[in-house]
Backbone as ProteinMPNN parsed JSONL, in Angstrom:
{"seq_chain_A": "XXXXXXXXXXXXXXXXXXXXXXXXXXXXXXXXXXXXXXXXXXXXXXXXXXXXXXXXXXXXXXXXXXXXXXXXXXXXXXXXXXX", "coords_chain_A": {"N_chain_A": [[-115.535, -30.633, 207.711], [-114.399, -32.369, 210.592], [-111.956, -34.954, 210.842], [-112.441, -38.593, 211.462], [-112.136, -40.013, 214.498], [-110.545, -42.101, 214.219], [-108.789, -42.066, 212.457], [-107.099, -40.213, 213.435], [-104.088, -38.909, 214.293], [-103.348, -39.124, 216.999], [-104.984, -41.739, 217.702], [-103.596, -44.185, 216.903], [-101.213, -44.189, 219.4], [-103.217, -44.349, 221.484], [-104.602, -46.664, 220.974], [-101.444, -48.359, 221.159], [-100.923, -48.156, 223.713], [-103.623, -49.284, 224.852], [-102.79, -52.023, 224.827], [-100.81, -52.508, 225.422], [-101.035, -52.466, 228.158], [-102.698, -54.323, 228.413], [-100.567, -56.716, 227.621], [-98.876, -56.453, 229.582], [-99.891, -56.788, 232.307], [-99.949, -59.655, 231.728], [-101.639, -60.878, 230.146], [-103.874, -62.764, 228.421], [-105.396, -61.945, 224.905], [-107.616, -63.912, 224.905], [-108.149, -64.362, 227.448], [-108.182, -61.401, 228.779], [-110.546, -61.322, 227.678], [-111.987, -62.97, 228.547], [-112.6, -61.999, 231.485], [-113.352, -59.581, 230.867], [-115.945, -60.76, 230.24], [-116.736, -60.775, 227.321], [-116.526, -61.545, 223.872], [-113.67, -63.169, 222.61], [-112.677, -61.656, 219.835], [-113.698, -59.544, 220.043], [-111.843, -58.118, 221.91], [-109.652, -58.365, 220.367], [-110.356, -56.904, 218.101], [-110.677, -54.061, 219.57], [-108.19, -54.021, 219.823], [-107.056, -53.618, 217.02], [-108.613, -51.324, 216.762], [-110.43, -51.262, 214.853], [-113.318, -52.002, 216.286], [-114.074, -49.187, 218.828], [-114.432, -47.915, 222.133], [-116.371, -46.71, 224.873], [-116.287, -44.387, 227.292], [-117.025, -45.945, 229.849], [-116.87, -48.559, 228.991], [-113.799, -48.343, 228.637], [-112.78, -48.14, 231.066], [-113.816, -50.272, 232.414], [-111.897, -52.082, 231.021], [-109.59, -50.958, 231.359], [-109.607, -51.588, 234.274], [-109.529, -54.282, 234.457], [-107.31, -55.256, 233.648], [-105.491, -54.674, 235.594], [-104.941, -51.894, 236.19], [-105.635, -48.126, 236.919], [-107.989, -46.148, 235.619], [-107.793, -43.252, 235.48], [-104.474, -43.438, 235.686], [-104.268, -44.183, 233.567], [-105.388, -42.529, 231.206], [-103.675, -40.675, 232.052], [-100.964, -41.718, 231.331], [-101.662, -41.698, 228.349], [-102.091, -38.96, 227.822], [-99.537, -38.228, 228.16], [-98.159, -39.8, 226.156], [-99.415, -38.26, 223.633], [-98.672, -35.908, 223.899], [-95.967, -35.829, 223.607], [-94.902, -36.508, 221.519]], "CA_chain_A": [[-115.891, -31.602, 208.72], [-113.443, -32.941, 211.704], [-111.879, -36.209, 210.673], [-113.2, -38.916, 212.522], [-110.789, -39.877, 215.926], [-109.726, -43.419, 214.394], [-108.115, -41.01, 211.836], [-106.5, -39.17, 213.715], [-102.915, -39.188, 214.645], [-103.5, -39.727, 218.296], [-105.234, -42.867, 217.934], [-102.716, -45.13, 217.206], [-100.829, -44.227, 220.915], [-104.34, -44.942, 222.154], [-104.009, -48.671, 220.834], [-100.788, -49.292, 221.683], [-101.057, -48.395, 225.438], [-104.14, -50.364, 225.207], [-102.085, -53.663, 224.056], [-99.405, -52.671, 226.419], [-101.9, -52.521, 229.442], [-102.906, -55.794, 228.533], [-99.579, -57.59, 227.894], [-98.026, -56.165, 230.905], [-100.92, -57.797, 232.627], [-99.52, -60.395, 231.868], [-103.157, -62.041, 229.911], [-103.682, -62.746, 226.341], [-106.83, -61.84, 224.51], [-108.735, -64.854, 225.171], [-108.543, -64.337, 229.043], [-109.148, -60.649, 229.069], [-112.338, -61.004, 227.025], [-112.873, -63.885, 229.509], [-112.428, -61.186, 232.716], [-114.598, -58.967, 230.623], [-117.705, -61.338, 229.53], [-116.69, -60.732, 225.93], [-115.686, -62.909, 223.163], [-112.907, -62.391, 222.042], [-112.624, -60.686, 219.08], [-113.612, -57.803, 220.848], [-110.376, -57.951, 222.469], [-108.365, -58.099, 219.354], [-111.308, -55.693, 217.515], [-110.537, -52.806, 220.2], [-106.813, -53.313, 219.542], [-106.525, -53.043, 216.127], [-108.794, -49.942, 216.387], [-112.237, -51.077, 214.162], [-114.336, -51.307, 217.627], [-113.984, -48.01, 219.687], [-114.713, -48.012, 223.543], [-117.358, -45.605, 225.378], [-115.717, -44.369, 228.825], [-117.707, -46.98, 230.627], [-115.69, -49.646, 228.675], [-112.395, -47.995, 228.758], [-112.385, -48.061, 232.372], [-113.882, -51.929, 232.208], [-110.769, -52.703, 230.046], [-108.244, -50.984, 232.21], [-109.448, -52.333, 235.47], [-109.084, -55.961, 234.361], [-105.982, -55.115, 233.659], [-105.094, -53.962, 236.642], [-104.664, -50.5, 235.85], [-106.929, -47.029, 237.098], [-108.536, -45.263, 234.354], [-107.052, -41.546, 235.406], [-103.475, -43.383, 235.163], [-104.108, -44.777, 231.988], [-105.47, -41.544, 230.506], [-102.243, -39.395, 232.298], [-100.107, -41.793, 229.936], [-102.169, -41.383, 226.776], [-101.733, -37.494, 227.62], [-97.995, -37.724, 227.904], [-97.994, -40.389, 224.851], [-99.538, -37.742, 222.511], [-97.735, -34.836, 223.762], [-94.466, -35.839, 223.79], [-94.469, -36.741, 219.958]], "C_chain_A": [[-114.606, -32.215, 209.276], [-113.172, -34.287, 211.018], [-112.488, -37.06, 212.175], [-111.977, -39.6, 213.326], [-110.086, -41.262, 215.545], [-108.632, -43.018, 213.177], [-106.911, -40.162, 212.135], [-105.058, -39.243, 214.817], [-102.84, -39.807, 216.196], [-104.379, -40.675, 218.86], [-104.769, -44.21, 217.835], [-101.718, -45.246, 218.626], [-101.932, -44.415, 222.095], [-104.019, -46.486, 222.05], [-103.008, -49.273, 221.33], [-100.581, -48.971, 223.165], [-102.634, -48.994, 225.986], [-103.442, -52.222, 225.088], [-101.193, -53.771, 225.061], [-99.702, -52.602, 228.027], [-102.065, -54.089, 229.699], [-101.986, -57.113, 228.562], [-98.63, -57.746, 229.175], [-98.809, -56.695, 232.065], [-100.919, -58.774, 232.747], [-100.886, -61.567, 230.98], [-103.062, -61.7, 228.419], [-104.993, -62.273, 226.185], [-107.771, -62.264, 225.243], [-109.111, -64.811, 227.051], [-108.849, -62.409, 229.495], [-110.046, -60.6, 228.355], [-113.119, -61.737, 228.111], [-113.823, -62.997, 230.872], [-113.801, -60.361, 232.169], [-115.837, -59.488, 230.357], [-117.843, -60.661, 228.314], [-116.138, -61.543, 225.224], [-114.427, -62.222, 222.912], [-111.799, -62.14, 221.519], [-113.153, -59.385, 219.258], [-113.111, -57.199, 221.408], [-109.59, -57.562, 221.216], [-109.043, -56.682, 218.028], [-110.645, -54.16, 217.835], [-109.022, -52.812, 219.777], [-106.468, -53.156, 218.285], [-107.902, -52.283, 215.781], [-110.112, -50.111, 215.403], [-113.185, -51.583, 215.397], [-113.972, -50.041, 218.414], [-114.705, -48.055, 220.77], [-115.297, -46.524, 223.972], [-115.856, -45.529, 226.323], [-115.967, -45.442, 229.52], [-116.363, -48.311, 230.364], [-114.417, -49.541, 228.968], [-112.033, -48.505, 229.952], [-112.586, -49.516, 232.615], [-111.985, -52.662, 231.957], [-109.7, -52.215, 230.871], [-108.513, -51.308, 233.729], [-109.267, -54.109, 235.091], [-107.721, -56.143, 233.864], [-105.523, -54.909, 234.462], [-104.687, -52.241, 236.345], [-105.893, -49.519, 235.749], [-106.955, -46.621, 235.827], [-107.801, -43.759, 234.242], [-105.573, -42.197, 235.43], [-102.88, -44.094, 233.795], [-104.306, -43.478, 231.053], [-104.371, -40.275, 230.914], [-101.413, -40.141, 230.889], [-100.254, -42.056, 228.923], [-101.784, -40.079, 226.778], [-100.132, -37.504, 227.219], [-97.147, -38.505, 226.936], [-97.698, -39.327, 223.718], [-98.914, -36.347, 222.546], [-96.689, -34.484, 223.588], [-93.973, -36.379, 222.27], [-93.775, -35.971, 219.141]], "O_chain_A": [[-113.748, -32.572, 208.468], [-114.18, -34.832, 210.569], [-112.81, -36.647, 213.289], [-110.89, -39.706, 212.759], [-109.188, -41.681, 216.276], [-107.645, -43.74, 213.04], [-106.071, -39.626, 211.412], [-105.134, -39.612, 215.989], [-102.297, -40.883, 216.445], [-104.656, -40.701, 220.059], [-105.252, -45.183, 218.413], [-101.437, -46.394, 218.968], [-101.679, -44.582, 223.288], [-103.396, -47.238, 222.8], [-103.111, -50.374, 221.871], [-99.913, -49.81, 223.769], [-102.888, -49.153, 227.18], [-103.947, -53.31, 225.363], [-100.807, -54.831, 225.553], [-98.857, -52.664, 228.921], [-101.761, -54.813, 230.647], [-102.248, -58.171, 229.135], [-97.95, -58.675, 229.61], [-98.056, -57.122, 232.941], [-101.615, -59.295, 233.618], [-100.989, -62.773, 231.203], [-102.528, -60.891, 227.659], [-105.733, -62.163, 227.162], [-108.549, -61.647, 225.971], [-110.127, -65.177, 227.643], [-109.629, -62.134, 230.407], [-110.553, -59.478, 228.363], [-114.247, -61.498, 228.543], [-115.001, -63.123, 231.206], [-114.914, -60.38, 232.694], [-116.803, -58.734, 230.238], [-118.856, -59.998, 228.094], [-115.291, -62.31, 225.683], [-114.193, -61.016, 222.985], [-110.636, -62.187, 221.919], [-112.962, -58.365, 218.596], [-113.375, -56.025, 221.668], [-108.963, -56.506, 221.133], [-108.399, -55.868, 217.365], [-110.244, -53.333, 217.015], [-108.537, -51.746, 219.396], [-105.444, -52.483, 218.172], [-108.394, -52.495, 214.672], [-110.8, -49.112, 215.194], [-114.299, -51.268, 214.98], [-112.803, -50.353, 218.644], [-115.888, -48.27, 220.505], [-114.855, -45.451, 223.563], [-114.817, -46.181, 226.226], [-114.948, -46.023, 229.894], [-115.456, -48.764, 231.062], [-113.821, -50.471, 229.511], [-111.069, -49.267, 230.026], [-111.595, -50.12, 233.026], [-111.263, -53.429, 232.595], [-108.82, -53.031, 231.144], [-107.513, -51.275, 234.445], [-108.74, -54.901, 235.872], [-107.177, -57.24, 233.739], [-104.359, -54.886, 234.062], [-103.516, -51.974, 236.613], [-106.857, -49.68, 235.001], [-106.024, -46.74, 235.031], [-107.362, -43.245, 233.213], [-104.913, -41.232, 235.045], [-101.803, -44.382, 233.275], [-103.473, -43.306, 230.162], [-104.244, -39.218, 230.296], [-101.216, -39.588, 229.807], [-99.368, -42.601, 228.266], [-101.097, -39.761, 225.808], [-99.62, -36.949, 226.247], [-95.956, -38.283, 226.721], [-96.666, -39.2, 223.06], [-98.659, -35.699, 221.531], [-96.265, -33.339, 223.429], [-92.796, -36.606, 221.987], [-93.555, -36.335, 217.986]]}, "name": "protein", "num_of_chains": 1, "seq": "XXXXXXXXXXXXXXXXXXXXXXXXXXXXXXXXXXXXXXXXXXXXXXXXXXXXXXXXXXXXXXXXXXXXXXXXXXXXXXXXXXX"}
């Protein structure tokens, strides 16, 4: 059986270009959970990696960041490839 993806080496360069979306953003937790209509610990949940985000969310989470979804997932690609 597949380990499961929070396991798996290329989920820690997931997290931290979520953290680094959000600091560069310039907003702390408490104001993107605000943006999103979450509390939040569902901010600090998703970044240290025990909540996991559908697509739907992902894209939530990087537009309140200011940041598209296809150039957030180009530099997760060239995160985990370039290791």
């Amino acid at each position: 059986m597949s380990a499961k993806s929070i396991h798996k080496a290329e989920y820690q360069p997931l997290l931290q270009l979520l953290l680094d979306i959000r600091t560069k953003a310039g907003l702390t937790q408490t104001e993107l959970s605000a943006l999103l209509g979450r509390p939040q610990s569902y901010v600090s949940d998703v970044e240290r990696g025990t909540r996991r985000l559908d697509l739907l969310q992902l894209r939530e989470y990087c537009l309140a960041c200011g940041q598209d979804l296809v150039g957030f997932v180009r530099r997760f690609e060239k995160a985990i490839t370039h290791r």
